[in-house]
TORKOL-4160 file (C-alpha; in steps of 0.2 Angstrom, whole numbers, padded with zeros to 4 digits, m for minus):
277
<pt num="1" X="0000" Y="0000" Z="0000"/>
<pt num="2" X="0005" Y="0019" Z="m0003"/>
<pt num="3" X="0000" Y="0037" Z="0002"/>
<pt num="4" X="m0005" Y="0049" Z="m0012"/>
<pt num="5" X="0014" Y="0056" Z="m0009"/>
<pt num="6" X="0019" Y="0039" Z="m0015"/>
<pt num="7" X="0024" Y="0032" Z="0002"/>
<pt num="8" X="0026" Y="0012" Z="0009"/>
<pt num="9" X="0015" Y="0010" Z="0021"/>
<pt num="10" X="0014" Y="m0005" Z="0032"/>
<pt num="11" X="m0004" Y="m0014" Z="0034"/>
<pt num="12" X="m0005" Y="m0022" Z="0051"/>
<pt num="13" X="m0016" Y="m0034" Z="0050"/>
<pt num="14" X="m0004" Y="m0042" Z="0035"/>
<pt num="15" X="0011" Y="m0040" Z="0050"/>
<pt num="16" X="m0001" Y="m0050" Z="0061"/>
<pt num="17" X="m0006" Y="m0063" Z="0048"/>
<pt num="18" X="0012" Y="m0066" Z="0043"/>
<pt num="19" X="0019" Y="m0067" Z="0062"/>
<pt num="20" X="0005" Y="m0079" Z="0065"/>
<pt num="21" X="m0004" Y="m0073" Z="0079"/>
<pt num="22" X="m0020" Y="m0072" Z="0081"/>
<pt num="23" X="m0024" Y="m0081" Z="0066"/>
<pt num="24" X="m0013" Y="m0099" Z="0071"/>
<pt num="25" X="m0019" Y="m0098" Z="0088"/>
<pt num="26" X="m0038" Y="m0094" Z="0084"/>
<pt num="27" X="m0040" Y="m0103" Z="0069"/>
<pt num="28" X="m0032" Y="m0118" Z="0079"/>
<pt num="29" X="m0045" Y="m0117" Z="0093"/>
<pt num="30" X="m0061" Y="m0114" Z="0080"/>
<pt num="31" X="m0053" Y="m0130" Z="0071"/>
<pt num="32" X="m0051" Y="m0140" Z="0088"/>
<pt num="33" X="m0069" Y="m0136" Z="0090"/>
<pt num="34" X="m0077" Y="m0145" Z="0073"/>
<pt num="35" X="m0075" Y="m0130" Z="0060"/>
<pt num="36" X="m0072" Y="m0139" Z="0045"/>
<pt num="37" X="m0057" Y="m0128" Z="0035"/>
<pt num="38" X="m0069" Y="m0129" Z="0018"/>
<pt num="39" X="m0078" Y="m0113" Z="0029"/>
<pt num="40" X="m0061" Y="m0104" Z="0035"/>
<pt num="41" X="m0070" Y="m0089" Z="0031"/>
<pt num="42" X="m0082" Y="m0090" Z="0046"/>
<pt num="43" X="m0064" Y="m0093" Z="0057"/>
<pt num="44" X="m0056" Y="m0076" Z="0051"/>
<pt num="45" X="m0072" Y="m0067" Z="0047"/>
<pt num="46" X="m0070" Y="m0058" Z="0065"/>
<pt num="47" X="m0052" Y="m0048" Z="0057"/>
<pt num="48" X="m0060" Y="m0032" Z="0050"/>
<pt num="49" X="m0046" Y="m0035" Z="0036"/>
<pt num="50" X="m0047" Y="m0051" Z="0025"/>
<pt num="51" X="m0033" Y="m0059" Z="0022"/>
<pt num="52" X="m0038" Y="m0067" Z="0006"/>
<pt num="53" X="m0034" Y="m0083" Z="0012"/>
<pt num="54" X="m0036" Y="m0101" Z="0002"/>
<pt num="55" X="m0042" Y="m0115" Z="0013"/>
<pt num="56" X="m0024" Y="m0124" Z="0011"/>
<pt num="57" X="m0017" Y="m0108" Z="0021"/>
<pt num="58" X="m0027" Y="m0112" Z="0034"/>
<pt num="59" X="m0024" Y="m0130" Z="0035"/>
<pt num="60" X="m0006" Y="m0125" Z="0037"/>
<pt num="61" X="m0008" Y="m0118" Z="0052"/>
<pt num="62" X="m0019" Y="m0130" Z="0060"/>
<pt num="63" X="m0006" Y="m0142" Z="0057"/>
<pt num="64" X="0008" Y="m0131" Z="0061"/>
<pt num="65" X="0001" Y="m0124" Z="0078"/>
<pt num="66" X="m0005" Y="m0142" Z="0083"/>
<pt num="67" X="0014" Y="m0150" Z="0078"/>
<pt num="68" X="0017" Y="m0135" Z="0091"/>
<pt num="69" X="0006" Y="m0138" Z="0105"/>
<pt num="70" X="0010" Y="m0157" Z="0105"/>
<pt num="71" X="0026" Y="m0152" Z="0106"/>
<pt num="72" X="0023" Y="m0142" Z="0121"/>
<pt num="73" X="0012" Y="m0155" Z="0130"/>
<pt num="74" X="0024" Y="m0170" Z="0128"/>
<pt num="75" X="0041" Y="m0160" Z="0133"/>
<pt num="76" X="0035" Y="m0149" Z="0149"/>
<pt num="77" X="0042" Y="m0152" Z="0167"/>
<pt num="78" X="0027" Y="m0162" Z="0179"/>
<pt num="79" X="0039" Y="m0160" Z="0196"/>
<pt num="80" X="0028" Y="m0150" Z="0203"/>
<pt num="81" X="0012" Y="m0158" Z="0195"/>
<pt num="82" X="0001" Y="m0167" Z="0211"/>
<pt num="83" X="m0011" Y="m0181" Z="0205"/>
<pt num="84" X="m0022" Y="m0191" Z="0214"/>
<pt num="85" X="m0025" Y="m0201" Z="0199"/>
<pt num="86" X="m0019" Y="m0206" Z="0183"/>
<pt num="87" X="m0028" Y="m0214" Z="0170"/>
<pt num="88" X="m0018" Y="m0223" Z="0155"/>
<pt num="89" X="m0027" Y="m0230" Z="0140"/>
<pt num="90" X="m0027" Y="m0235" Z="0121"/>
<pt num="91" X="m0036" Y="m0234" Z="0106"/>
<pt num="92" X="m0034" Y="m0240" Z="0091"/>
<pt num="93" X="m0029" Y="m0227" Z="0075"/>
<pt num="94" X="m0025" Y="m0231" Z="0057"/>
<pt num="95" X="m0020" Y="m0248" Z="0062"/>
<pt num="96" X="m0010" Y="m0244" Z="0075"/>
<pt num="97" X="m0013" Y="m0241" Z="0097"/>
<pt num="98" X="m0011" Y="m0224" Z="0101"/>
<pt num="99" X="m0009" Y="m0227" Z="0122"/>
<pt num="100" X="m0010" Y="m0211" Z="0132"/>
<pt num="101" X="m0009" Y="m0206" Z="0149"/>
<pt num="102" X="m0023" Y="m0195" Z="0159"/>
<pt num="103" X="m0018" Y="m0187" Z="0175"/>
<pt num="104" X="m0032" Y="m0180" Z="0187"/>
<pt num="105" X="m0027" Y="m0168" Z="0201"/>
<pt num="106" X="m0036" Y="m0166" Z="0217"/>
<pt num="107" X="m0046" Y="m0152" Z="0211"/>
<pt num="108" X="m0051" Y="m0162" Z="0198"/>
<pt num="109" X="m0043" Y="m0156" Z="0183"/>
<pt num="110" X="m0037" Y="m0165" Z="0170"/>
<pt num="111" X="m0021" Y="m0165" Z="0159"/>
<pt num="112" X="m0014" Y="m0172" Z="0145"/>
<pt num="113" X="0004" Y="m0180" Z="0151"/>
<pt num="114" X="0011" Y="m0190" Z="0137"/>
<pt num="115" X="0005" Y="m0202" Z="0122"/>
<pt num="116" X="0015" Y="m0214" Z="0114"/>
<pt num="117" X="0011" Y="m0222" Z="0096"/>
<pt num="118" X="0016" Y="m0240" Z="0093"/>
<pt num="119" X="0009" Y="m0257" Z="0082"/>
<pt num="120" X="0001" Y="m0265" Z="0099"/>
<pt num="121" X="m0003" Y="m0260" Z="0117"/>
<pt num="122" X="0012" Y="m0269" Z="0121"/>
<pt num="123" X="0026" Y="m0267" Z="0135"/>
<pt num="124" X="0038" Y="m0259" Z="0126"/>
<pt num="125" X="0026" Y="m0244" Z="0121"/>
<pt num="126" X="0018" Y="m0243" Z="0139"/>
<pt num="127" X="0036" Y="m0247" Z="0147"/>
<pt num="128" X="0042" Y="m0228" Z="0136"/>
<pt num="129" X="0028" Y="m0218" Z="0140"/>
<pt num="130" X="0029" Y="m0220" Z="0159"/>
<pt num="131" X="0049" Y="m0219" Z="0157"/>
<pt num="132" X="0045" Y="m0202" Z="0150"/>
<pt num="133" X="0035" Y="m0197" Z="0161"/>
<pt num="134" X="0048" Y="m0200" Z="0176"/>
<pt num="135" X="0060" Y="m0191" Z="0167"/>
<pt num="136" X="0052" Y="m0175" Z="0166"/>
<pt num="137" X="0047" Y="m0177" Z="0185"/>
<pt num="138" X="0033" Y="m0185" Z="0190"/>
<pt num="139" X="0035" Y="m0193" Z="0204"/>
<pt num="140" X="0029" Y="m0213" Z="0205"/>
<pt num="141" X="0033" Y="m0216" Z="0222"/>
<pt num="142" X="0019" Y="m0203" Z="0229"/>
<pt num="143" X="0001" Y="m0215" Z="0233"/>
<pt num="144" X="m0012" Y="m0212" Z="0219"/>
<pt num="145" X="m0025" Y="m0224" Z="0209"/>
<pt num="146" X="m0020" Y="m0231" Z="0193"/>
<pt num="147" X="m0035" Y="m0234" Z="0181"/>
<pt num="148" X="m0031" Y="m0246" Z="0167"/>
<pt num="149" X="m0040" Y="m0255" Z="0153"/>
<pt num="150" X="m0038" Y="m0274" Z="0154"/>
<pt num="151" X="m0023" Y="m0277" Z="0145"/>
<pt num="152" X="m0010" Y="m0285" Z="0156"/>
<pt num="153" X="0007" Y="m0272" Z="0150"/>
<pt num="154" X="m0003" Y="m0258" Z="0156"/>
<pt num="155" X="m0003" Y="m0264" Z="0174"/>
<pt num="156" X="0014" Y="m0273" Z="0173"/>
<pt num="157" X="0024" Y="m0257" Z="0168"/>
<pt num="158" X="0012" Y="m0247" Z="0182"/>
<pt num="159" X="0020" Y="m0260" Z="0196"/>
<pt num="160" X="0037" Y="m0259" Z="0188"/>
<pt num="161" X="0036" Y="m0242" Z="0190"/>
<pt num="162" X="0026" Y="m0238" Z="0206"/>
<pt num="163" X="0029" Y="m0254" Z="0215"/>
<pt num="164" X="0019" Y="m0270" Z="0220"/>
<pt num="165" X="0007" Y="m0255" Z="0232"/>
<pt num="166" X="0002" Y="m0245" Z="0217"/>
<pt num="167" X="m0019" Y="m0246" Z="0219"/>
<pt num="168" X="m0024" Y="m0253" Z="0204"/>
<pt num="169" X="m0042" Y="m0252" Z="0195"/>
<pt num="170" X="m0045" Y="m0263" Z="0180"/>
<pt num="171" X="m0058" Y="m0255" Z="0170"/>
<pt num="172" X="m0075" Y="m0265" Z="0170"/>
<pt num="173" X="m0081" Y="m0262" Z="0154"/>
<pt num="174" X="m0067" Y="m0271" Z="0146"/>
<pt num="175" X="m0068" Y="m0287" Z="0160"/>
<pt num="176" X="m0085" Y="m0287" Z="0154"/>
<pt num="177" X="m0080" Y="m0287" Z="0135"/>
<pt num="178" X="m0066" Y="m0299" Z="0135"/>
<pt num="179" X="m0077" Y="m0313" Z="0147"/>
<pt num="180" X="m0094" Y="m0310" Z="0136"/>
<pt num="181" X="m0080" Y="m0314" Z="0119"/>
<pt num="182" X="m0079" Y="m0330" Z="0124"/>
<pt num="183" X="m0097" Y="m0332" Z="0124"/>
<pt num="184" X="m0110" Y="m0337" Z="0112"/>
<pt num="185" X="m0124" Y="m0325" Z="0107"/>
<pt num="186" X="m0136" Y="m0333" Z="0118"/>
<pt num="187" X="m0126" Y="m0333" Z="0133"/>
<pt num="188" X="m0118" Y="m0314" Z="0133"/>
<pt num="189" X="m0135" Y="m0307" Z="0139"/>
<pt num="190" X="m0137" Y="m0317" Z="0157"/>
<pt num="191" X="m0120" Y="m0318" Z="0162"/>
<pt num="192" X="m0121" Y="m0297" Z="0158"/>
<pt num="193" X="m0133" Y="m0296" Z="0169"/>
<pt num="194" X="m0123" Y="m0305" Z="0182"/>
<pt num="195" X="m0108" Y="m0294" Z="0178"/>
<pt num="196" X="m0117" Y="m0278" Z="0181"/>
<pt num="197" X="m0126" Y="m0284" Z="0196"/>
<pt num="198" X="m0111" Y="m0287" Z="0204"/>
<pt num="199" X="m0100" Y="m0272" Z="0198"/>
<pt num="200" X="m0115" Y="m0262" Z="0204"/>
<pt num="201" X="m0114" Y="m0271" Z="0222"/>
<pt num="202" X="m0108" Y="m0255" Z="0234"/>
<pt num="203" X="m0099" Y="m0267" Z="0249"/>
<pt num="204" X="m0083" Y="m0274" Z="0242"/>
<pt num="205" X="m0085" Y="m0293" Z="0250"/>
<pt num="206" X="m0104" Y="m0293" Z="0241"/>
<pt num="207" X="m0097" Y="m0289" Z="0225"/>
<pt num="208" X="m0082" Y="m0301" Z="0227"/>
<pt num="209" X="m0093" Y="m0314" Z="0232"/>
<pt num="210" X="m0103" Y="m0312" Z="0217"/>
<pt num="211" X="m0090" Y="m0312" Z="0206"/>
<pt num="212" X="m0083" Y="m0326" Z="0213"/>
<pt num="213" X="m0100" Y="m0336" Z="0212"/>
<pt num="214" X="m0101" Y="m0330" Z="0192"/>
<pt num="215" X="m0083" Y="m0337" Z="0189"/>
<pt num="216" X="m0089" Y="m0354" Z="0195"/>
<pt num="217" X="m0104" Y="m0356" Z="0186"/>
<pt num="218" X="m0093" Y="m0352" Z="0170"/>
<pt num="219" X="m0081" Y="m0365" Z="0176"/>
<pt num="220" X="m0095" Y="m0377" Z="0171"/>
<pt num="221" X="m0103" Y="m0366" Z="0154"/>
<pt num="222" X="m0087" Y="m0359" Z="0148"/>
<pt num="223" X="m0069" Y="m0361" Z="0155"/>
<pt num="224" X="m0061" Y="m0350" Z="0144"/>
<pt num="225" X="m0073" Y="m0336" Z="0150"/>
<pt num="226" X="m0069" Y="m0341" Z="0169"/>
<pt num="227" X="m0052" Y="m0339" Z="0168"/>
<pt num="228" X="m0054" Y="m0321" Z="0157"/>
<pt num="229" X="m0065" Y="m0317" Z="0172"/>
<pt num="230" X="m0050" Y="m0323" Z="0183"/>
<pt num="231" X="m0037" Y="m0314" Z="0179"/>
<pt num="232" X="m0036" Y="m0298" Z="0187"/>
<pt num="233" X="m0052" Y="m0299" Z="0194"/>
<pt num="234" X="m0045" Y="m0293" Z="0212"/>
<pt num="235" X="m0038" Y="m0276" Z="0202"/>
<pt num="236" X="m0058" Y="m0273" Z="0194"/>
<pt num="237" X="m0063" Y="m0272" Z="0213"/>
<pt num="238" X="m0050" Y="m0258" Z="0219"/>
<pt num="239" X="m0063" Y="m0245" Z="0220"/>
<pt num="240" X="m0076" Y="m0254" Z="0230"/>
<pt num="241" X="m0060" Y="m0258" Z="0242"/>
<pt num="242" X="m0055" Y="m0241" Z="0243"/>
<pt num="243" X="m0075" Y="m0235" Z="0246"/>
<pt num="244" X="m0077" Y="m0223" Z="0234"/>
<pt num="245" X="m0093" Y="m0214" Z="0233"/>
<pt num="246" X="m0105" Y="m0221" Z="0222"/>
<pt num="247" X="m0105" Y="m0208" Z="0207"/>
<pt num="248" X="m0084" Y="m0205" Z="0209"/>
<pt num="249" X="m0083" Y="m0225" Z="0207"/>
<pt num="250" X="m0093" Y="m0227" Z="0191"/>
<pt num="251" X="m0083" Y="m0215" Z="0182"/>
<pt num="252" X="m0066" Y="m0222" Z="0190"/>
<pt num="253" X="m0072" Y="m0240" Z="0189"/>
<pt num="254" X="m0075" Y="m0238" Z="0168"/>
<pt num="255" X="m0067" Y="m0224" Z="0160"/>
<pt num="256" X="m0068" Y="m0230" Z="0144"/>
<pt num="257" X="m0085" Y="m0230" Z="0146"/>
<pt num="258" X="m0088" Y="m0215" Z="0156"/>
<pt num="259" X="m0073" Y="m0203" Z="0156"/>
<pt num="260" X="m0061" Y="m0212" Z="0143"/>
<pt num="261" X="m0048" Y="m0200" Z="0144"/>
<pt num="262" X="m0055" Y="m0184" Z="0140"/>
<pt num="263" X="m0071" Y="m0182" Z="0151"/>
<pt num="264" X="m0071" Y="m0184" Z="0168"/>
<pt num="265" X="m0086" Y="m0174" Z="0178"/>
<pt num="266" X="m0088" Y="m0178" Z="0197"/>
<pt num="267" X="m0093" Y="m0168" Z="0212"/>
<pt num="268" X="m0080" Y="m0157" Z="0220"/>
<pt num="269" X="m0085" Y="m0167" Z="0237"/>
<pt num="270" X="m0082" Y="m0184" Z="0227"/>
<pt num="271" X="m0064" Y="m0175" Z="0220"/>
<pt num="272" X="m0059" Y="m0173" Z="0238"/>
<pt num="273" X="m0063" Y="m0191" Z="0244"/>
<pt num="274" X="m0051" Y="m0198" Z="0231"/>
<pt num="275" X="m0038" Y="m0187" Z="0234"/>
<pt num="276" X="m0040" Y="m0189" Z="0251"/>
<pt num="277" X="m0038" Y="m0209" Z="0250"/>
């Protein structure tokens, strides 16, 4: 642009535009929130000056301002982060397990501590997510729960890591899963039943004893299922030993099914309970 004396003259929203900010950052969050780039115009529609951007431009700032909060979220210091519970999962993506790891403070805040990508959930890849995590400071030795999906490298590289006292909590909803895959089609829905009854049990010995009734009647209709049922059943059971309050237990006790890793909503009376136990 020039003045009628012939004069540069520097547009600032262009200056803006090219330094990044506040597009990158508020097209980032617009995006993050379900805005499809095919309408980028209603993201940058609020800057008095258009910048007369095609939807690849955009795009390339989504990508470079997420590359850039990843970034962030996987290198930052946890010494001083205090958690009373940290939640690790995965999910499958492209053929491939993305396992992450969910802290939950006392307050009841959640964060984003580390993700790892690998072929399997296997113990290699859960083995270098927690060894991360301790190397930029968070400290395993402090008491907190552990709530893990059913796979058996998750809770051995929790026990490696925070010892044999670490609480433990299996998630239900995939004890229920991998017994009901054994079944056939006509027995999934009574032993279901069964399952939920006794998950739902409040008094830890009455849900034990249920359970414990259930694997014996599927020592007769389905070993395989018994022994899924079996293994690790004790660790599906630690919130009802710890007497959690009702609602706080449901979300603790399935958090793939409740929370999975990204929701987590409970009283700030329930908050305090866990983090006082």
């Amino acid at each position: 642009m020039r003045t009628t004396d012939d004069k540069e003259v520097r547009l600032g929203s262009s200056e803006l535009f090219h330094r990044g900010e506040p597009l990158t950052e508020t097209a980032w969050e617009k995006l993050m929130l379900g805005l499809s780039t095919r309408k980028y115009g209603q993201a940058v529609r609020q800057f008095s000056e258009a910048y007369g951007l095609e939807k690849s431009a955009i795009s390339e700032h989504f990508i470079e301002a997420s590359r850039e909060k990843l970034k962030a979220i996987m290198e930052r210091r946890l010494d001083k982060t205090r958690l009373c519970a940290l939640l690790i999962d995965a999910t499958p993506f492209q053929g491939q397990q993305i396992v992450a790891a969910l802290g939950i403070s006392e307050d009841g805040r959640k964060t984003i501590l580390g993700i790892r990508q690998g072929a399997t959930e296997n113990a290699t890849v859960v083995d270098e997510l927690l060894a991360d995590l301790v190397d930029r400071g968070l400290d395993f030795t402090e008491p907190r729960l552990y709530v893990l999906d059913g796979g058996k490298a998750l809770s051995a590289a929790v026990k490696k890591y925070a010892g044999e006292s670490a609480a433990i909590q299996r998630c239900q909803v995939h004890k229920r899963r991998n017994v009901l895959d054994h079944l056939t089609e006509e027995q999934k829905s009574g032993v279901a039943k069964k399952l939920n009854a006794a998950y739902a049990l409040e008094d830890y010995g009455d849900a034990k004893q249920a359970l414990n009734a259930l694997h014996r009647e599927l020592m007769d209709l389905n070993p395989s299922a018994a022994r899924s049922l079996g293994e690790g059943m004790e660790e599906t059971l630690t919130v009802h030993r710890l007497r959690l309050p009702m609602q706080l237990r449901k979300t603790m006790a399935a958090p793939c099914d409740r929370v999975g890793l990204f929701d987590c909503r409970t009283g700030l009376q329930e908050r305090e309970t866990l983090a006082r136990r």
